[in-house]
KOLROZA-460413 format. One line per field, with one value per atom (N, C-alpha, C): atom name; x, y, z. Coordinates in nm, 2 decimals. Layout:
a = [CA/...]
x = [X/...]
y = [Y/...]
z = [Z/...]
// end
This chain:
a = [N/CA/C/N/CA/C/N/CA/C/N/CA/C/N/CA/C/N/CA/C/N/CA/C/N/CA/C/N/CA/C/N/CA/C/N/CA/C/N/CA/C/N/CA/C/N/CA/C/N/CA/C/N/CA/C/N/CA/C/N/CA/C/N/CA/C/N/CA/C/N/CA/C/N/CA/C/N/CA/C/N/CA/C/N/CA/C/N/CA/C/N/CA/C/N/CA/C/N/CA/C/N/CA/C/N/CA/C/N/CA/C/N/CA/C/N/CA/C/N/CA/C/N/CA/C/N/CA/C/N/CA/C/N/CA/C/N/CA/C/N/CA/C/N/CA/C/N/CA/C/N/CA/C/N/CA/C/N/CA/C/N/CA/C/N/CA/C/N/CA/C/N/CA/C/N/CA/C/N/CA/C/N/CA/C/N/CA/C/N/CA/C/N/CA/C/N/CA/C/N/CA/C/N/CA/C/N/CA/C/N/CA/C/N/CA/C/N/CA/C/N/CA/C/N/CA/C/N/CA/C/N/CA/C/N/CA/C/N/CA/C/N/CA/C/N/CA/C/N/CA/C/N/CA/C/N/CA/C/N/CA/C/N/CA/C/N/CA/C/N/CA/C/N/CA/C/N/CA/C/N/CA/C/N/CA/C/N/CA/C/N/CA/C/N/CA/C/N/CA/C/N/CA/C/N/CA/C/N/CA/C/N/CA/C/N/CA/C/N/CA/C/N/CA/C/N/CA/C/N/CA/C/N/CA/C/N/CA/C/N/CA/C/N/CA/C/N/CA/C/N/CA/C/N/CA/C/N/CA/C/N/CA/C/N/CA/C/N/CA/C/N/CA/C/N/CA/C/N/CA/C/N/CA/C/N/CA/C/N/CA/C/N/CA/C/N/CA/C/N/CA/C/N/CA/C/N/CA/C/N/CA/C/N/CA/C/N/CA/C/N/CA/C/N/CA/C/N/CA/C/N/CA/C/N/CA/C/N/CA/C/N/CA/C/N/CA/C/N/CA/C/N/CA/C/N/CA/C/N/CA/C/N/CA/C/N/CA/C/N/CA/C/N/CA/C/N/CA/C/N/CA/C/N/CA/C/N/CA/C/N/CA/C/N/CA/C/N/CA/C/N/CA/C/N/CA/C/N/CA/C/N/CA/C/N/CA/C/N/CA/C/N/CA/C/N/CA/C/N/CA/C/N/CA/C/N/CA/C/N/CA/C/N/CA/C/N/CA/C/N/CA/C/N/CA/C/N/CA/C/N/CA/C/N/CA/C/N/CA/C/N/CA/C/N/CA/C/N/CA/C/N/CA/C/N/CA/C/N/CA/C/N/CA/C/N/CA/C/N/CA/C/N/CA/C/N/CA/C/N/CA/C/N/CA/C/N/CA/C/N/CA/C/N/CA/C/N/CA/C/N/CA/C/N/CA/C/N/CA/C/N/CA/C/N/CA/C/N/CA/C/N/CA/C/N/CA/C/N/CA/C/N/CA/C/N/CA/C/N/CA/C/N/CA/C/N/CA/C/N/CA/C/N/CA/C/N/CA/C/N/CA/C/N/CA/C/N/CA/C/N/CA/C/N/CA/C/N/CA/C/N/CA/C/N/CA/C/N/CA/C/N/CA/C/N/CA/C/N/CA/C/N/CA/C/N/CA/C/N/CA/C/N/CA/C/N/CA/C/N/CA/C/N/CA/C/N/CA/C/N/CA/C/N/CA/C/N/CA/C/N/CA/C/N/CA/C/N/CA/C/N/CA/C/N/CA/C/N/CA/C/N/CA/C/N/CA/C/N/CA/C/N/CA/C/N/CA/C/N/CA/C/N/CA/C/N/CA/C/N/CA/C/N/CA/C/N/CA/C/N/CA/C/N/CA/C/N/CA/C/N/CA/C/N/CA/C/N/CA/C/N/CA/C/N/CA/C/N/CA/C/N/CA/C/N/CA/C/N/CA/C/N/CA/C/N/CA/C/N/CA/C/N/CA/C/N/CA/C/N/CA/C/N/CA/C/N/CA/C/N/CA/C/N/CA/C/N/CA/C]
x = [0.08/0.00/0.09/0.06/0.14/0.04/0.15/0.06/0.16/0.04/0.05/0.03/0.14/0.17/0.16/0.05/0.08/0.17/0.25/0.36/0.32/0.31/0.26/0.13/0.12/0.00/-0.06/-0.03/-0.02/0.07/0.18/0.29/0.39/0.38/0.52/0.42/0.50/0.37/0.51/0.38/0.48/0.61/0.63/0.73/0.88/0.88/0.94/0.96/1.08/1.12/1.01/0.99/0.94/0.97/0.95/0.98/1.02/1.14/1.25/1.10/1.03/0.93/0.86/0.79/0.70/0.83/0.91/1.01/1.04/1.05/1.08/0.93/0.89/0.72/0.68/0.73/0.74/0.82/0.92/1.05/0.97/0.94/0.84/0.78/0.68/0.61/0.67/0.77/0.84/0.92/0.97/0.99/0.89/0.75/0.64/0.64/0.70/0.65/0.56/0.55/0.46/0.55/0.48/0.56/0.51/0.61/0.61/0.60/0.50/0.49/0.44/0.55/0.52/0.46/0.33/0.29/0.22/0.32/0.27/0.26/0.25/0.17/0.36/0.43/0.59/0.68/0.72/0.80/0.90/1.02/1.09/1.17/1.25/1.29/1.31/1.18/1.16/1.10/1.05/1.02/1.17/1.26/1.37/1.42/1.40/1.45/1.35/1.24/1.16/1.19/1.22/1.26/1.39/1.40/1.60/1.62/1.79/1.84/1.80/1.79/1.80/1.64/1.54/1.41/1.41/1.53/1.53/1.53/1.54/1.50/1.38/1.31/1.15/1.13/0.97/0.85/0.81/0.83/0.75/0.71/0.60/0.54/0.52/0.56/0.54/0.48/0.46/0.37/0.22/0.14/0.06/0.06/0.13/0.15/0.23/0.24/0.34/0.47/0.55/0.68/0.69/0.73/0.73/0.92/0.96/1.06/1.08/1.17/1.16/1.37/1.37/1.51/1.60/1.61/1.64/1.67/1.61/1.62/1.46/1.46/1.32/1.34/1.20/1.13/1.02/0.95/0.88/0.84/0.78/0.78/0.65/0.56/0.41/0.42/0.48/0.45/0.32/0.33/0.22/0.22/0.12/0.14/0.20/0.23/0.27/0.17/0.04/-0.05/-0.11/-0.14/-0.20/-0.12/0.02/0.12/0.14/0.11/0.11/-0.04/-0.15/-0.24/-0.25/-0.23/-0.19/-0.06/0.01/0.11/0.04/0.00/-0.07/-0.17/-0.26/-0.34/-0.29/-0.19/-0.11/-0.06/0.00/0.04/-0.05/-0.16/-0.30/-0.34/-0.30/-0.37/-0.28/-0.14/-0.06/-0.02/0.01/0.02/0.15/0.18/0.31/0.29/0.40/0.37/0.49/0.46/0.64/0.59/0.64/0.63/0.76/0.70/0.82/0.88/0.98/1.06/1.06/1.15/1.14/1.27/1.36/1.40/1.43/1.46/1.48/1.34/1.34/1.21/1.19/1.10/1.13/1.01/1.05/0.99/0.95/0.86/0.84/0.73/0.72/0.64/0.72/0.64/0.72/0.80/0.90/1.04/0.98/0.84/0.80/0.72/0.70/0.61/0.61/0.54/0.55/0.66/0.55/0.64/0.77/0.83/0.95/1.02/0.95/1.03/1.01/0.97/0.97/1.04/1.04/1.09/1.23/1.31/1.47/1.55/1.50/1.57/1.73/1.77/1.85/1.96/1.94/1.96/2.00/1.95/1.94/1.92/1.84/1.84/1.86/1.81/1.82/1.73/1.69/1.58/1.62/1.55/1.59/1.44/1.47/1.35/1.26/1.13/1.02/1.10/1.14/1.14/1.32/1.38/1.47/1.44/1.32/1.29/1.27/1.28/1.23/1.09/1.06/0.92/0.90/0.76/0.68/0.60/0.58/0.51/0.38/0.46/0.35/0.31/0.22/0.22/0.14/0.20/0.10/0.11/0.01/-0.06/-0.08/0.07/0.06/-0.02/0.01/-0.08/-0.12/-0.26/-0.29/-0.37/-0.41/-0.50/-0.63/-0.65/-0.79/-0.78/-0.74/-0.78/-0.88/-0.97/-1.11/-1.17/-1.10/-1.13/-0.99/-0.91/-0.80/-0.85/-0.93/-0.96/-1.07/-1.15/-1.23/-1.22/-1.16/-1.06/-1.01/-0.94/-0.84/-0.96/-1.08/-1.19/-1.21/-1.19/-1.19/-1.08/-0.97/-0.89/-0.86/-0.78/-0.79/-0.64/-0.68/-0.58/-0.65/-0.58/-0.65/-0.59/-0.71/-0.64/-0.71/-0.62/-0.67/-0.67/-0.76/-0.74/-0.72/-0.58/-0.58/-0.62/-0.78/-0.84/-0.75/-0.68/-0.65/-0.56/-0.43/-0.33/-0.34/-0.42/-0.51/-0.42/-0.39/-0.30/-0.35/-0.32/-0.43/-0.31/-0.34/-0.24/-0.27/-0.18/-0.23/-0.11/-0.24/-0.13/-0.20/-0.14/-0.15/-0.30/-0.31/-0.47/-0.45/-0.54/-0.52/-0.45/-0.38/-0.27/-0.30/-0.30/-0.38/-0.23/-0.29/-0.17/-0.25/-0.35/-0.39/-0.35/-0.31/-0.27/-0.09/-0.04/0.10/0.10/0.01/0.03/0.04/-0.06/-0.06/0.06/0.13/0.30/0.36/0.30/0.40/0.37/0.22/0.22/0.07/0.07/-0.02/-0.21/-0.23/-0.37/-0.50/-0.62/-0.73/-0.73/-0.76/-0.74/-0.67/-0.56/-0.38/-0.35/-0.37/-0.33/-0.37/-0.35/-0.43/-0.37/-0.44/-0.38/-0.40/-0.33/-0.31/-0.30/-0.40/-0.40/-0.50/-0.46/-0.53/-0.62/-0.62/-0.64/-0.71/-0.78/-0.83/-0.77/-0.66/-0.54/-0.51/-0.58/-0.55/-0.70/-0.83/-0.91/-0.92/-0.85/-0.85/-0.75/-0.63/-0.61/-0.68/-0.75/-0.87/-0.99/-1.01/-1.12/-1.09/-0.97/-0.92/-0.88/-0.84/-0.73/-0.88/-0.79/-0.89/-0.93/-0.82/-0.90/-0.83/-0.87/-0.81/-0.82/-0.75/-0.77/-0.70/-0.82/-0.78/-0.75/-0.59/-0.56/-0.63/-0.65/-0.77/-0.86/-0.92/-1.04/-1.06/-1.10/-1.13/-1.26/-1.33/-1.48/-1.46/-1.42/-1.41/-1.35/-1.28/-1.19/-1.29/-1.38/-1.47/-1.54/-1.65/-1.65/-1.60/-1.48/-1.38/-1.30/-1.33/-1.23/-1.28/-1.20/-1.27/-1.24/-1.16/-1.13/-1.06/-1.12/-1.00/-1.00/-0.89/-0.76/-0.80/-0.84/-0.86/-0.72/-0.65/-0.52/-0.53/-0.44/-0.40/-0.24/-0.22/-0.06/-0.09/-0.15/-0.15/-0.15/-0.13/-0.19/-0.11/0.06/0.15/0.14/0.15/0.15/0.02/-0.09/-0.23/-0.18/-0.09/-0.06/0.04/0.11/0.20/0.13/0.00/-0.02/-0.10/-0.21/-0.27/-0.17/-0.07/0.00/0.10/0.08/0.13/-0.02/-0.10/-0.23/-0.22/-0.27/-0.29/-0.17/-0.05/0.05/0.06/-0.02/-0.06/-0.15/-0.13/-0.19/-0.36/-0.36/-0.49/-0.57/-0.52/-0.59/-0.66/-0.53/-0.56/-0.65/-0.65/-0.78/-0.90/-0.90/-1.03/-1.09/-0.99/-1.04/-1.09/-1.02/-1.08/-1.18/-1.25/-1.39/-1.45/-1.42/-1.55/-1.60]
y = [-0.12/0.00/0.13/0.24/0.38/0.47/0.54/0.64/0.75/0.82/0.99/1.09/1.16/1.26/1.41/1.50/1.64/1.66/1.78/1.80/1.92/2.05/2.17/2.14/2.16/2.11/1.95/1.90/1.74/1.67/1.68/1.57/1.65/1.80/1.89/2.02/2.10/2.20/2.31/2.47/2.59/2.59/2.57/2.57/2.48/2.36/2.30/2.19/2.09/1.95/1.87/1.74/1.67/1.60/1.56/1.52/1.34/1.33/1.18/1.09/1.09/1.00/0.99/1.08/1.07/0.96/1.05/0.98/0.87/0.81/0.66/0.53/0.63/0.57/0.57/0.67/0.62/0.52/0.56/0.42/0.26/0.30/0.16/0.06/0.18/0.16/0.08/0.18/0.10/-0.05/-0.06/-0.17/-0.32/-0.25/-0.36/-0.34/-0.33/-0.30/-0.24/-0.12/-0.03/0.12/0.21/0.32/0.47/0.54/0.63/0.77/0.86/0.99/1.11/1.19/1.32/1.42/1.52/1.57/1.66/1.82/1.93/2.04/2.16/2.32/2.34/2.33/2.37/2.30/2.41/2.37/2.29/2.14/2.09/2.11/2.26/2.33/2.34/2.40/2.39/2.30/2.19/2.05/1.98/1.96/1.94/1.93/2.07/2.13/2.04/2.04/1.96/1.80/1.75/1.65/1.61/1.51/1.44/1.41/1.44/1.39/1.26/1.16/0.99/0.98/1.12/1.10/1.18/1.21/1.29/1.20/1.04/0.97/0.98/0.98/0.93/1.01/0.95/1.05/1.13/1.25/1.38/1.48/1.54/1.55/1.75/1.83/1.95/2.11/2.19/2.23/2.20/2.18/2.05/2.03/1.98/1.91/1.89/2.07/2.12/2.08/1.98/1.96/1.83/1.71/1.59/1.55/1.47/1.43/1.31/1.22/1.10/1.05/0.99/0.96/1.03/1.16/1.29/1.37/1.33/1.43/1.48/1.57/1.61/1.57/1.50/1.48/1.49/1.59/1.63/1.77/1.88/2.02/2.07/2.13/2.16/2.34/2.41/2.54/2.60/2.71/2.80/2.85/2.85/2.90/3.00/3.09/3.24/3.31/3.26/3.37/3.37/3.28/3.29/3.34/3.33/3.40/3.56/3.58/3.72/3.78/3.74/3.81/3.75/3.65/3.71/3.86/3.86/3.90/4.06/4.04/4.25/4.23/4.13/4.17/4.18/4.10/4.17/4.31/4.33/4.50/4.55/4.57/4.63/4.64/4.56/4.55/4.61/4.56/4.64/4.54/4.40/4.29/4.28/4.19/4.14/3.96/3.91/3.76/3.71/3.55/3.48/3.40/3.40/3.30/3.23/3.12/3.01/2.93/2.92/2.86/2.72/2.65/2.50/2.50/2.57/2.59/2.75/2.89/2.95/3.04/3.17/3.23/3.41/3.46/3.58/3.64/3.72/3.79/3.88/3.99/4.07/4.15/4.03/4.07/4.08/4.13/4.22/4.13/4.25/4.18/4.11/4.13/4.06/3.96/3.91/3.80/3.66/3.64/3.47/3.38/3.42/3.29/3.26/3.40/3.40/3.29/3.24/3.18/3.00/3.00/2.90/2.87/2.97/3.03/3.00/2.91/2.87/2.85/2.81/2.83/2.81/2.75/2.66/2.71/2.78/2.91/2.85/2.70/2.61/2.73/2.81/2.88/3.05/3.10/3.25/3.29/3.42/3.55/3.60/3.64/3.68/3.75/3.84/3.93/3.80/3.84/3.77/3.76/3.84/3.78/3.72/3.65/3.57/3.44/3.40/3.24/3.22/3.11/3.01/2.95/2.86/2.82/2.90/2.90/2.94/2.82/2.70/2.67/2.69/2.78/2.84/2.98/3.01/3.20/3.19/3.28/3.30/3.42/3.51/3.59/3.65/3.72/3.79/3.87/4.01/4.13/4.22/4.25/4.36/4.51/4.58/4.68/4.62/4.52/4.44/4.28/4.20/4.10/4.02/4.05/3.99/4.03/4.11/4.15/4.01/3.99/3.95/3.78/3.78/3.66/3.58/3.74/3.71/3.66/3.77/3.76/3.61/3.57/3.45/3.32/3.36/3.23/3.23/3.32/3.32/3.28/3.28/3.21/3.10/3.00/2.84/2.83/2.79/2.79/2.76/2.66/2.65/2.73/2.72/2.86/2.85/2.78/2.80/2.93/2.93/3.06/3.02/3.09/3.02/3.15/3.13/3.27/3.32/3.21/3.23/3.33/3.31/3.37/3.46/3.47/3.60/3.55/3.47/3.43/3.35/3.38/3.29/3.22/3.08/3.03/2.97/2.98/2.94/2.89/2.75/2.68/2.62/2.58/2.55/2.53/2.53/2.45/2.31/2.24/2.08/2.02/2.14/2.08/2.09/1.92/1.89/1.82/1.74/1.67/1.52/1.51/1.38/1.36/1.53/1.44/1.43/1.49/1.45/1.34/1.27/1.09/1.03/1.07/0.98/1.01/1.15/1.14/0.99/1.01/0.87/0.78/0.72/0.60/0.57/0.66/0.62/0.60/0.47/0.50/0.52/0.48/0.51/0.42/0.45/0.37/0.28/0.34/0.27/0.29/0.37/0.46/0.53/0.57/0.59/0.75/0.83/1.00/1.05/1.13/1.27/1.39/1.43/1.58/1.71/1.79/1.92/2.03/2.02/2.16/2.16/2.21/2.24/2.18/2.23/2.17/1.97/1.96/1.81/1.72/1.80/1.75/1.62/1.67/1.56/1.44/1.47/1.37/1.26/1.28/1.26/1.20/1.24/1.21/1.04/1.04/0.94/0.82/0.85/0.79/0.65/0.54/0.43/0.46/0.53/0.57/0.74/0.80/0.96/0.99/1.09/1.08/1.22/1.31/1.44/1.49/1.57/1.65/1.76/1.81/1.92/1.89/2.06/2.03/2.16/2.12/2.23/2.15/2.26/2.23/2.21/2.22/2.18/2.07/2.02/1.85/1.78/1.78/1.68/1.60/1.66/1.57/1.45/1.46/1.34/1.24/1.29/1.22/1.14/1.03/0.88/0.87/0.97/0.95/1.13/1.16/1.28/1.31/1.38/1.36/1.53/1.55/1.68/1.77/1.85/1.90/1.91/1.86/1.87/1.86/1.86/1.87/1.70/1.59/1.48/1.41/1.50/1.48/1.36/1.42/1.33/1.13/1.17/1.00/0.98/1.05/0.97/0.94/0.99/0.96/0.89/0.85/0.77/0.58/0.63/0.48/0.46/0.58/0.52/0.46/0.51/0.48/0.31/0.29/0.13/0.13/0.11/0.05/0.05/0.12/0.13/0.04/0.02/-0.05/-0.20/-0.24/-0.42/-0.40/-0.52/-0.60/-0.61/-0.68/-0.71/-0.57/-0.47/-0.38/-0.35/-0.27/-0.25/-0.33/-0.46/-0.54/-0.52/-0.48/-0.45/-0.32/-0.22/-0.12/-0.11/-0.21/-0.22/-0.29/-0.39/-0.44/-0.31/-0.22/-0.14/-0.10]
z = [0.00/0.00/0.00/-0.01/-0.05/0.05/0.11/0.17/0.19/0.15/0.09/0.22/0.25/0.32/0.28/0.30/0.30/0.44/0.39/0.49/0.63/0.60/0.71/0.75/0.85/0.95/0.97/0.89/0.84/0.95/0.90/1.01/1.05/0.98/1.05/1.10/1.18/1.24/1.27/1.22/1.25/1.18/1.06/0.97/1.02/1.11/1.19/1.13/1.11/1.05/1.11/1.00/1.05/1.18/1.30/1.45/1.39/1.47/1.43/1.52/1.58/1.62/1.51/1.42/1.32/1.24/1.21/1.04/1.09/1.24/1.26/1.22/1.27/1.22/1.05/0.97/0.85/0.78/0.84/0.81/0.83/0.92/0.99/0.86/0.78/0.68/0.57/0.56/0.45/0.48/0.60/0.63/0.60/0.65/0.64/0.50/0.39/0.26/0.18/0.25/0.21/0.14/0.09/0.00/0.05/0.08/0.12/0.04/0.03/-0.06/0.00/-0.10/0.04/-0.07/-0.05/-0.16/-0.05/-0.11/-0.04/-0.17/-0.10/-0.19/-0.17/-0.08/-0.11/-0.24/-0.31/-0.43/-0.38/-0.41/-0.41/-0.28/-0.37/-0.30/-0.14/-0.10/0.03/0.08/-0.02/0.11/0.13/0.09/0.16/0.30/0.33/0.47/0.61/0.54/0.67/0.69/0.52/0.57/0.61/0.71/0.72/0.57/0.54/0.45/0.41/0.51/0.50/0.40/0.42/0.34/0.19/0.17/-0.01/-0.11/-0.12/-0.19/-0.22/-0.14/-0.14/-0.25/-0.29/-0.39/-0.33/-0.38/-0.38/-0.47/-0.43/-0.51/-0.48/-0.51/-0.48/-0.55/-0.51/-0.58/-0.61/-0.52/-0.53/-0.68/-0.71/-0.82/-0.95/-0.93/-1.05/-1.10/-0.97/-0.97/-0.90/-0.99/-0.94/-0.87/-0.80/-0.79/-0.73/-0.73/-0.75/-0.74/-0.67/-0.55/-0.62/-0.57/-0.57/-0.64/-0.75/-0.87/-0.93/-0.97/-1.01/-1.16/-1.16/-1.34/-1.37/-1.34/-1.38/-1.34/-1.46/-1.38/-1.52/-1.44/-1.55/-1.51/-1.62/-1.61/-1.67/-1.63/-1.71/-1.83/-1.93/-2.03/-2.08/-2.18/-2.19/-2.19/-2.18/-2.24/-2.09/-2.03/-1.88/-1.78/-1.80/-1.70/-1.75/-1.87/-1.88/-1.85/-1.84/-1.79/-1.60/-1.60/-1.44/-1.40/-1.48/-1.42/-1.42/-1.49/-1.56/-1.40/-1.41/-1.30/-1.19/-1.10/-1.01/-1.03/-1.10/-1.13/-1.16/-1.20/-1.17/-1.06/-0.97/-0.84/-0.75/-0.77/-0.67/-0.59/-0.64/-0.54/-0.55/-0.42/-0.37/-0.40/-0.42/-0.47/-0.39/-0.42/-0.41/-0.54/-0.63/-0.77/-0.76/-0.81/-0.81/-0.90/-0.96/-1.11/-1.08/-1.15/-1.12/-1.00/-1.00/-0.82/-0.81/-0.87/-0.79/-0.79/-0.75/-0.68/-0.72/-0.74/-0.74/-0.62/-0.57/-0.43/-0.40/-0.38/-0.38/-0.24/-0.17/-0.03/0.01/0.17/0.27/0.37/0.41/0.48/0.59/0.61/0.77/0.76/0.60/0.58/0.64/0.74/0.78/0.68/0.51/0.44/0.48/0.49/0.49/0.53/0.66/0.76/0.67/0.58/0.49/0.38/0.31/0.24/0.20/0.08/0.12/0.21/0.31/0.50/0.45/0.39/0.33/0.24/0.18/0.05/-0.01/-0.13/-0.21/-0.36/-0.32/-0.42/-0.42/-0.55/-0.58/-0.60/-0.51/-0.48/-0.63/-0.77/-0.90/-0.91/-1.05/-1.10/-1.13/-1.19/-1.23/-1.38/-1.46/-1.63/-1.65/-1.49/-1.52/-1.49/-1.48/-1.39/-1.59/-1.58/-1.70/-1.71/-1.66/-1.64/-1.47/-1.50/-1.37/-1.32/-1.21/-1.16/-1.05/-0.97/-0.86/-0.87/-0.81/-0.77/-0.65/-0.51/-0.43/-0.41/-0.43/-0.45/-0.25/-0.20/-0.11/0.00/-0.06/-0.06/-0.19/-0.19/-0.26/-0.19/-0.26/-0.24/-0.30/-0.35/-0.36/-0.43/-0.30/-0.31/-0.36/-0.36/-0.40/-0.56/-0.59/-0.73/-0.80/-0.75/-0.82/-0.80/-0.72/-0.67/-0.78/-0.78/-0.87/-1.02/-1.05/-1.18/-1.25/-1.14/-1.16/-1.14/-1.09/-1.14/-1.32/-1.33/-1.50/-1.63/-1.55/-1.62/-1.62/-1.66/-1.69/-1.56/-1.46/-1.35/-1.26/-1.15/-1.00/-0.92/-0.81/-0.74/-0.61/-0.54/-0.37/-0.26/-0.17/-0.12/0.02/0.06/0.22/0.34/0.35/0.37/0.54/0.63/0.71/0.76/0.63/0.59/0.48/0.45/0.35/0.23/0.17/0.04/-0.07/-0.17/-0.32/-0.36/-0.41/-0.45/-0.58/-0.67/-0.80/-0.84/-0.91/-1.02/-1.19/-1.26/-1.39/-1.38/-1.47/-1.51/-1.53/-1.43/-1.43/-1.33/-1.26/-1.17/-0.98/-0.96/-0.81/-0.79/-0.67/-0.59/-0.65/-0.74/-0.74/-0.87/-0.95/-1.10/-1.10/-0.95/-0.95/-0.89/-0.82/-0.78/-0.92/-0.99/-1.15/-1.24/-1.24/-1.28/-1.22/-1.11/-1.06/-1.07/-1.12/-1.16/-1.04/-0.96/-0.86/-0.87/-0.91/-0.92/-0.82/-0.88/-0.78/-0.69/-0.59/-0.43/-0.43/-0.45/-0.44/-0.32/-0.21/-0.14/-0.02/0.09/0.24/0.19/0.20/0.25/0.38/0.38/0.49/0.46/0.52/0.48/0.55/0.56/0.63/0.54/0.42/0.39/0.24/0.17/0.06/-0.05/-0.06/-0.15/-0.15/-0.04/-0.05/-0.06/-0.13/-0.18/-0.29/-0.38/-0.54/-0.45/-0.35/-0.32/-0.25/-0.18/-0.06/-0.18/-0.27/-0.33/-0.41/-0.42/-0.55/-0.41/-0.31/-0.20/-0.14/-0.11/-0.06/0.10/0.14/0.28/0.30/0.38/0.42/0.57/0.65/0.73/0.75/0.78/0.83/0.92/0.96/1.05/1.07/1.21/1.24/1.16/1.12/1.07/0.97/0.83/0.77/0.66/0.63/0.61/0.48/0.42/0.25/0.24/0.34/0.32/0.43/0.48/0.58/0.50/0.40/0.28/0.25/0.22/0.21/0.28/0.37/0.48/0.55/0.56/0.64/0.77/0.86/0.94/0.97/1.14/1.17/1.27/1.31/1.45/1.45/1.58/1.61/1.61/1.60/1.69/1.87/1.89/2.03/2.06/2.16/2.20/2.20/2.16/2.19/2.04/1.93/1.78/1.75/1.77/1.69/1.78/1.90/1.94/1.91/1.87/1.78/1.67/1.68/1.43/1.43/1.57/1.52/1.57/1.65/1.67/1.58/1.48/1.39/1.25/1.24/1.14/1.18/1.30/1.33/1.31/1.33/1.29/1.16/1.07/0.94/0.83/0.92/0.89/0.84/0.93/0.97/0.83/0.76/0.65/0.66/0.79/0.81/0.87/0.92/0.90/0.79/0.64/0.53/0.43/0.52/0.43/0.53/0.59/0.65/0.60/0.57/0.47/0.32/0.29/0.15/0.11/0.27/0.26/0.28/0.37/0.37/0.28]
// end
């Protein structure tokens, strides 16, 4: 069986490595012969840093989607058109927005010096802070600050692009048209209910939708829908995730799932 990991709020929390109790509990998995995949909204790039070195092998999947990688090289990368990246780009400078857009690894920047992302953001300095018309391809854009967010919000439902809004952190995230974290499993080979997921957040719907079982961290209203199972947050989350994941582990569990 294969089971799919979103990474921030999922199994790592507050921009922090994943915890050596969780990563011993996935090792686990693969020992019983099972496959490990990590598929977050962070470009390549910055899912690195959360995980230990001993995990840069693994499948990942980043950008939800845009940017595949695979024991430790990236092969696969879905940019945006010319014609849809130049009318986003006018509509940000119409609007007056700050972004972080993202190349197939380095970045161009333009929010503020005190932005959260930041603290995500290259920790690492794997890559280069560059203008927008030096990146090559474009995979991501998140859509910072403006002087009118909701018009730009609006806007970008009209163009051929998905586009999450993380209303928390007041940020719009956009990517290619067509591009989820369910059609970067299928870069990999990964089919329909191949697969147990995890995941927190809007962005890990198509995963959740296609996955034979799911099982949500916290709670967000657009992913309850889908989810077969979910773990409230508490200071007690991770020893729940790490004994559901020895559970989910055992054979005979996972055939009990697939009767249901």
């Amino acid at each position: 069986m294969k089971f799919v990991f979103d990474l921030d709020g999922t199994i790592c929390f507050k921009g922090q490595p994943i915890s050596e109790r969780l990563l011993v509990s996935l090792e686990k998995l693969v020992a019983q012969g099972h496959e490990v995949i990590f598929a977050s909204a962070r470009p390549i790039r910055d899912l690195l840093p959360v995980l230990h070195e001993r995990f840069h092998q693994y499948p990942m999947i980043g950008g939800n989607g845009s940017i595949i990688a695979n024991k430790g090289k990236i092969i696969s990368t879905i940019s945006f058109d010319e014609e849809t990246l130049a009318n986003i780009v006018q509509l940000l400078r119409t609007y007056n927005a700050s972004y972080l857009i993202d190349g197939e690894w380095d970045y161009a920047y333009t929010g503020p010096a005190t932005h959260p992302i930041l603290n995500n953001l290259d920790p690492e300095g794997r890559a280069k802070n560059v203008k927008l018309d030096k990146l090559q391809t474009i995979i991501k854009i998140l859509v910072l600050t403006s002087n009118n967010m909701e018009v730009i919000e609006e806007r970008l439902s009209n163009m051929n692009v998905v586009v999450h809004s993380h209303g928390n952190e007041g940020i719009l995230d956009i990517s290619p048209n067509g591009i989820d974290k369910w059609s970067g499993l299928q870069q990999l080979g990964v089919g329909e209910k191949e697969y147990i997921s995890f995941g927190n957040d809007a962005n890990d719907i198509t995963m959740f939708q296609h996955a034979m079982y799911s099982v949500m961290i916290g709670e967000n209203l657009q992913l309850v829908p889908f989810s077969s199972e979910q773990f409230v947050l508490s200071e007690d989350t991770e020893t729940i995730l790490v004994q559901r994941l020895s559970e989910l582990g055992e054979i005979n569990t996972i055939t009990k799932l697939v009767k249901l």
